[in-house]
Residue frames as qw, qx, qy, qz and C-alpha x, y, z in Angstrom:
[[0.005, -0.310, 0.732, 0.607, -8.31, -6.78, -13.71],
 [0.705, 0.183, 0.179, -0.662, -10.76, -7.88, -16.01],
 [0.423, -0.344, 0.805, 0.236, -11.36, -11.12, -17.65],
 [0.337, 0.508, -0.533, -0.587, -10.97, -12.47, -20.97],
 [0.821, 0.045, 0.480, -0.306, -12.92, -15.32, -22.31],
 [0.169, 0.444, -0.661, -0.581, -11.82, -17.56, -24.83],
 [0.893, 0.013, 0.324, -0.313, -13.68, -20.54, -26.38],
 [0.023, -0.523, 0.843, 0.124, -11.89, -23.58, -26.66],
 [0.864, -0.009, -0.229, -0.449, -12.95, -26.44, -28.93],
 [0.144, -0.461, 0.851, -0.206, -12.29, -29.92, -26.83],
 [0.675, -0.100, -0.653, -0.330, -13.52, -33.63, -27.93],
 [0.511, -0.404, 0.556, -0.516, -15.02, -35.40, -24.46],
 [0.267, 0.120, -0.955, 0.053, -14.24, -39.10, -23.75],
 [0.216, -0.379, -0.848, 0.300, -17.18, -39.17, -21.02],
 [0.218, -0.836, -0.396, -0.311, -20.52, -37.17, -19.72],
 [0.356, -0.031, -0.446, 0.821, -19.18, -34.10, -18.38],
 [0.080, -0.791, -0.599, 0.097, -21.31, -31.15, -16.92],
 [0.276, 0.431, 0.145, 0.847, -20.68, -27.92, -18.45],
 [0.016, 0.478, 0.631, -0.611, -21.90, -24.95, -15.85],
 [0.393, 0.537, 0.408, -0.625, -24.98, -23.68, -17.65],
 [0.500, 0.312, -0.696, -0.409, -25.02, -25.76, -20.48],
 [0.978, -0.116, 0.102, -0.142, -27.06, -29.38, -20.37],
 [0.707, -0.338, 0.611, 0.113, -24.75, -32.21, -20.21],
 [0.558, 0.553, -0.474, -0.397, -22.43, -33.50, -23.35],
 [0.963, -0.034, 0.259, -0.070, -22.24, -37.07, -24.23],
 [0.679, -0.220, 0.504, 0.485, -18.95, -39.22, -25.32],
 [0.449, -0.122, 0.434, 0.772, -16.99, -37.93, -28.04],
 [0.195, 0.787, 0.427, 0.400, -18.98, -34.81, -29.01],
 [0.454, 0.188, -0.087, 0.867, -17.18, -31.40, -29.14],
 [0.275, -0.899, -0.342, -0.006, -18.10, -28.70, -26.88],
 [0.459, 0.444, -0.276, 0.718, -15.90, -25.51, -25.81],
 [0.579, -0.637, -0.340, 0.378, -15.17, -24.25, -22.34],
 [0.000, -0.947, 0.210, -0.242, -14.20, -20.49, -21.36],
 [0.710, 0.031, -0.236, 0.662, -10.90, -19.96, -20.39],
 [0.049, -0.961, -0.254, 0.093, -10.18, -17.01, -18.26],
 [0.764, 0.220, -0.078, 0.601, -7.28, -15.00, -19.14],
 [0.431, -0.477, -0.304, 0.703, -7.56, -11.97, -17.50],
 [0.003, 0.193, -0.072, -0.978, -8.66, -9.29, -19.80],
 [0.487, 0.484, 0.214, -0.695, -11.94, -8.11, -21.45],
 [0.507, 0.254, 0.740, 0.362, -13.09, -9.58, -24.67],
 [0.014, 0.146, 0.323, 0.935, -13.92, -7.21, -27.47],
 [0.420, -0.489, -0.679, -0.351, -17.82, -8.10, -27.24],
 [0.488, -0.700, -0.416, 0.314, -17.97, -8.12, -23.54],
 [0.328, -0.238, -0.103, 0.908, -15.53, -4.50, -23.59],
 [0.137, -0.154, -0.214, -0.955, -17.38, -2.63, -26.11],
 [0.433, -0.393, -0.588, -0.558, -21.01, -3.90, -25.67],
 [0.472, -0.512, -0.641, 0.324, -21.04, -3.42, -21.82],
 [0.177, -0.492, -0.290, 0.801, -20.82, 0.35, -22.11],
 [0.026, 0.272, 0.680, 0.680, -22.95, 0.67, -24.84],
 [0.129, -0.763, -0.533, -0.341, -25.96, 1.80, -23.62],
 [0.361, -0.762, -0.138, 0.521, -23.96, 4.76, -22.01],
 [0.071, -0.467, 0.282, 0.835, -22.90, 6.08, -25.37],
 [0.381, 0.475, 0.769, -0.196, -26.50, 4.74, -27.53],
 [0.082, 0.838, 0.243, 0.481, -27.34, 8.28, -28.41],
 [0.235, 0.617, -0.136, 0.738, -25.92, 11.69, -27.73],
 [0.342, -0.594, 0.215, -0.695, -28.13, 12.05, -24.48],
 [0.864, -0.477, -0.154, -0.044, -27.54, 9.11, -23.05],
 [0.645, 0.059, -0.155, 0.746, -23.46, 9.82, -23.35],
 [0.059, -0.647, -0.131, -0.749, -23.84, 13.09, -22.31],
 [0.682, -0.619, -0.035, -0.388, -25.73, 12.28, -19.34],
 [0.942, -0.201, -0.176, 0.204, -23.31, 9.59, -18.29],
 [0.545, 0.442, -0.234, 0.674, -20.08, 11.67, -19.28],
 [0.194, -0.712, 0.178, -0.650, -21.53, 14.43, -16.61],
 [0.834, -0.546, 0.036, -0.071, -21.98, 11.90, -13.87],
 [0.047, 0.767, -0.637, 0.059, -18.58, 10.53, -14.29],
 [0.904, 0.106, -0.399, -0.113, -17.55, 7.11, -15.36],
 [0.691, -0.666, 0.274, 0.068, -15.63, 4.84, -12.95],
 [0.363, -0.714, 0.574, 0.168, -12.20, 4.62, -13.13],
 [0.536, -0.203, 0.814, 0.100, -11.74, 1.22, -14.39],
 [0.502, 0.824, 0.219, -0.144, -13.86, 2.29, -17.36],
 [0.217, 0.848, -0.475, -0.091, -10.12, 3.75, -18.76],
 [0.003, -0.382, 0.912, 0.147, -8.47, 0.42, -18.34],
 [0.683, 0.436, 0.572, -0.125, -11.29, -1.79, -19.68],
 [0.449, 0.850, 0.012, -0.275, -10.65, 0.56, -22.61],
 [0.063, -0.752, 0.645, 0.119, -6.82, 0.31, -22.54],
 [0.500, -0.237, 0.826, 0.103, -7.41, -3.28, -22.56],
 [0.661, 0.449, 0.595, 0.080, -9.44, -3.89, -25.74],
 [0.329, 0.911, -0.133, -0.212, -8.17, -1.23, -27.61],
 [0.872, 0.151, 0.036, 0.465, -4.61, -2.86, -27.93],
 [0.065, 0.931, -0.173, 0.314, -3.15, 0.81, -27.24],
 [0.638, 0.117, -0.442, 0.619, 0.39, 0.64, -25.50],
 [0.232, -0.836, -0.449, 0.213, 0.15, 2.97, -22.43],
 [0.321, -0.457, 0.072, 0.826, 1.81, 5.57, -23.74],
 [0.094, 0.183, 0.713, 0.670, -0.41, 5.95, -26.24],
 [0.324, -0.515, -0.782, 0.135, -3.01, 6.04, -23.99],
 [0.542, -0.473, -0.243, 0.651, -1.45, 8.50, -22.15],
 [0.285, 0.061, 0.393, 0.872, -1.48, 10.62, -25.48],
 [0.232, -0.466, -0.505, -0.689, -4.61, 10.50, -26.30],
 [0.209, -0.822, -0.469, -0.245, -6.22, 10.84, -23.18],
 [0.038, 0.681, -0.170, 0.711, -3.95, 13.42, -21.16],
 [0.670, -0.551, 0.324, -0.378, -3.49, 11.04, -18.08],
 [0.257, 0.421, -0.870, -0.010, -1.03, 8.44, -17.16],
 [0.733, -0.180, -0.528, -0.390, -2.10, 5.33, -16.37],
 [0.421, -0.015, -0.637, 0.645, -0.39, 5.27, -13.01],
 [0.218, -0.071, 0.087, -0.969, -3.29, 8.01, -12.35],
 [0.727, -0.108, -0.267, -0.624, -6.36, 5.72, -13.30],
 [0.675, -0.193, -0.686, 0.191, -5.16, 2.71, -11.15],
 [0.048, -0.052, -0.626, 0.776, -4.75, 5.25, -8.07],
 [0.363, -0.073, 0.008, -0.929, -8.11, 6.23, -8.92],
 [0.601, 0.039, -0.780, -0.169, -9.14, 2.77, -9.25],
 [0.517, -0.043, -0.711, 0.475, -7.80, 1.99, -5.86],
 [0.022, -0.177, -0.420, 0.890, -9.38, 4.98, -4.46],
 [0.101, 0.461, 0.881, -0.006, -12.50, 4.16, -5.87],
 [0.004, -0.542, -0.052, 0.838, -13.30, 7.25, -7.78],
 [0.542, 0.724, 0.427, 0.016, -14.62, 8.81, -10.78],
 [0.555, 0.030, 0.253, 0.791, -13.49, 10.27, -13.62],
 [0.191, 0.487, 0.004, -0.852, -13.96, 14.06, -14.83],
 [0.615, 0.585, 0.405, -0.341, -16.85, 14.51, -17.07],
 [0.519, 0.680, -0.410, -0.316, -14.35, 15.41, -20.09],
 [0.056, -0.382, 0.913, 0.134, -11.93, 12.34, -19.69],
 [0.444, 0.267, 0.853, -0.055, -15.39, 10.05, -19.70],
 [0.615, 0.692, 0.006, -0.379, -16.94, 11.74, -22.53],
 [0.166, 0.571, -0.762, -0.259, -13.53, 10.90, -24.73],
 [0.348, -0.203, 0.886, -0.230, -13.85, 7.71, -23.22],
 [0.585, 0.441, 0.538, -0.417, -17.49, 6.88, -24.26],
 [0.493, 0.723, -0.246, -0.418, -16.65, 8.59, -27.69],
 [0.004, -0.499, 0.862, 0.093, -13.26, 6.19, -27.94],
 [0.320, 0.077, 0.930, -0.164, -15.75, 2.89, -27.19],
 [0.631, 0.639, 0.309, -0.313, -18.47, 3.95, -29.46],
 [0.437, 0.740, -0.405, -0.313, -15.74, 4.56, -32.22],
 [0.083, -0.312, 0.946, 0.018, -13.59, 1.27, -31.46],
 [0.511, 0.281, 0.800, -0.140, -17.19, -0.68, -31.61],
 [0.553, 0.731, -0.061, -0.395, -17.65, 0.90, -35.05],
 [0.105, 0.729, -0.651, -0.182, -14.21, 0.39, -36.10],
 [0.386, -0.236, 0.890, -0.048, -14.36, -3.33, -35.00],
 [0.626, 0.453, 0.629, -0.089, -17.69, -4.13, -36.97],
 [0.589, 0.723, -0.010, -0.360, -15.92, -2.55, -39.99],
 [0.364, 0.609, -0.703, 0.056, -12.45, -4.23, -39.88],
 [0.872, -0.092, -0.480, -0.036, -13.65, -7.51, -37.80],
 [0.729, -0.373, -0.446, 0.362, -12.13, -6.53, -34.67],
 [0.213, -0.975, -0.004, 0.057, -10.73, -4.13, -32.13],
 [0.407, -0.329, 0.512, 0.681, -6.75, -4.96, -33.36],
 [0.489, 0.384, 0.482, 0.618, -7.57, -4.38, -36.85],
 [0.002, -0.978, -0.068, -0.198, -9.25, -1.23, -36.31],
 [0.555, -0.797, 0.056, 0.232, -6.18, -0.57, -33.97],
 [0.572, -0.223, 0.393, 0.685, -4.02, -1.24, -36.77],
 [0.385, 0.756, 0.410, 0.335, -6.24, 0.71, -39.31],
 [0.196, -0.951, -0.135, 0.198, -5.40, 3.82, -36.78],
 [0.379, -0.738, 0.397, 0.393, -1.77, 3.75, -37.37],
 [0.613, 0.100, 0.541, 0.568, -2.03, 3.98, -41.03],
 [0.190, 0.325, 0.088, -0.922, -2.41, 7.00, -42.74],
 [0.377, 0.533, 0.701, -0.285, -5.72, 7.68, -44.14],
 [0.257, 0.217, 0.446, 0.829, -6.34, 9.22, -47.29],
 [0.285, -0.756, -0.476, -0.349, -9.77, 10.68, -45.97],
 [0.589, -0.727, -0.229, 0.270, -7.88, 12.06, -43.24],
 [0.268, 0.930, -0.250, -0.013, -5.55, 14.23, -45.61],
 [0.711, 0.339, -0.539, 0.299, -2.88, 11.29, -45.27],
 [0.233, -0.575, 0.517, -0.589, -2.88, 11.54, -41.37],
 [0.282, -0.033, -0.950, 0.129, -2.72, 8.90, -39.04],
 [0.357, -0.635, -0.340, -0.595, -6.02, 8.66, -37.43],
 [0.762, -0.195, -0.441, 0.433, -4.57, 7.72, -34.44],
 [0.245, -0.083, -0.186, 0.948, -3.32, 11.34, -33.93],
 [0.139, -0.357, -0.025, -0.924, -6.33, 12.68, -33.91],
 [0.603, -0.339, -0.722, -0.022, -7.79, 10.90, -31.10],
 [0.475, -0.263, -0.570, 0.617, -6.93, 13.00, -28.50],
 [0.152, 0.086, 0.089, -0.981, -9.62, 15.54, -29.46],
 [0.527, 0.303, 0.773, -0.178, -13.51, 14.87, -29.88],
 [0.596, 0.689, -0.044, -0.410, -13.55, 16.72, -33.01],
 [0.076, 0.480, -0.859, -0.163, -10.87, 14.08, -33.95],
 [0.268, 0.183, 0.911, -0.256, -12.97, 11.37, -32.94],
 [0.554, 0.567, 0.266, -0.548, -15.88, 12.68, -34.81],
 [0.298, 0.705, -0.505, -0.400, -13.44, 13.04, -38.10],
 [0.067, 0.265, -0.949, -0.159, -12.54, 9.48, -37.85],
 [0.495, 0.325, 0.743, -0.313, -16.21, 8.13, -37.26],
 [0.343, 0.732, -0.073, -0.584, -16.68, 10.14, -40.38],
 [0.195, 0.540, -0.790, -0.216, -14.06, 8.55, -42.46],
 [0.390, 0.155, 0.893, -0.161, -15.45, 4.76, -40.96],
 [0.496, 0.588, 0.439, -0.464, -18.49, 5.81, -42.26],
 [0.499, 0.680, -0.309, -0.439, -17.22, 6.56, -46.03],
 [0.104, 0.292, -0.946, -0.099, -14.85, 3.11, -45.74],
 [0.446, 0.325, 0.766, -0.330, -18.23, 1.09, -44.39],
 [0.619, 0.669, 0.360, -0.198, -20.28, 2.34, -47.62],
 [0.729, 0.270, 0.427, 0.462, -17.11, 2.33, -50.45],
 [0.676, 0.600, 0.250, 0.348, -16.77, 5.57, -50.45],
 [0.673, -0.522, 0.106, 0.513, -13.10, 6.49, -49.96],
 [0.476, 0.522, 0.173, 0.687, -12.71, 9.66, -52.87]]
């Protein structure tokens, strides 16, 4: 499982030592990670960034085949239920933990999606301030999307394309 950082602001009575951070003196506010067990948005999307950069660097990667755990990193910052999941990518999640466990790879199409899905969710977040808002943006209809949810069209990459499309017209105002 992966883990989730939070920062937590906390006033200090005495000199504690923070691990890689200098030392904080008496009553001056400093925050400490918590771990909670799941990916932050930052740490989810921006750690497989430079596997979907540019076309040929996704590409290349998609052919090698992403590990496993790559689909539930995803599952976790995306905020998808797993039956959603399941929708869009055409595999139950009872599949990607055996694969997990068996320390495998995925098929070059299920990590392309994949790559596409994290390059769109890190769009989505820097246009709605996070990976839940985008997540709720999905599961309204869209008027750029002929009143479809965009959500339903995730489970193709010419879906995925359409909705990067649509980001792209809501990022620069223009939504006729």
């Amino acid at each position: 499982m992966a883990i989730r950082k939070y920062k937590v602001a906390q006033k200090v009575d005495e000199v504690k030592e923070i691990p890689s951070k200098k030392a904080v003196k008496k009553n001056v506010a400093y925050t400490e990670d918590i771990k909670l067990g799941r990916l932050s948005e930052p740490e989810a999307i921006y750690g497989y960034k430079p596997f979907y950069s540019d076309d040929i660097s996704l590409l290349n990667r998609s052919k090698k085949g992403l590990n496993a755990k790559v689909a539930l990193d995803f599952l976790s910052l995306s905020g998808f239920t797993q039956d959603e999941f399941q929708e869009t990518f055409k595999t139950t999640v009872k599949t990607i933990q055996n694969h997990v466990t068996r320390e495998l790879t995925l098929d070059a199409a299920l990590s392309e999606k994949l790559l596409k899905s994290f390059a769109l969710f890190d769009k989505g977040a820097e246009i709605f301030g996070s990976a839940s808002n985008f997540h709720q943006w999905l599961n309204t209809p869209a008027y750029g999307l002929g009143n479809q949810l965009p959500f339903d069209l995730m489970d193709t990459i010419t879906g995925i394309q359409l909705i990067e499309e649509e980001l792209i017209r809501i990022e620069f105002g223009d939504l006729a």
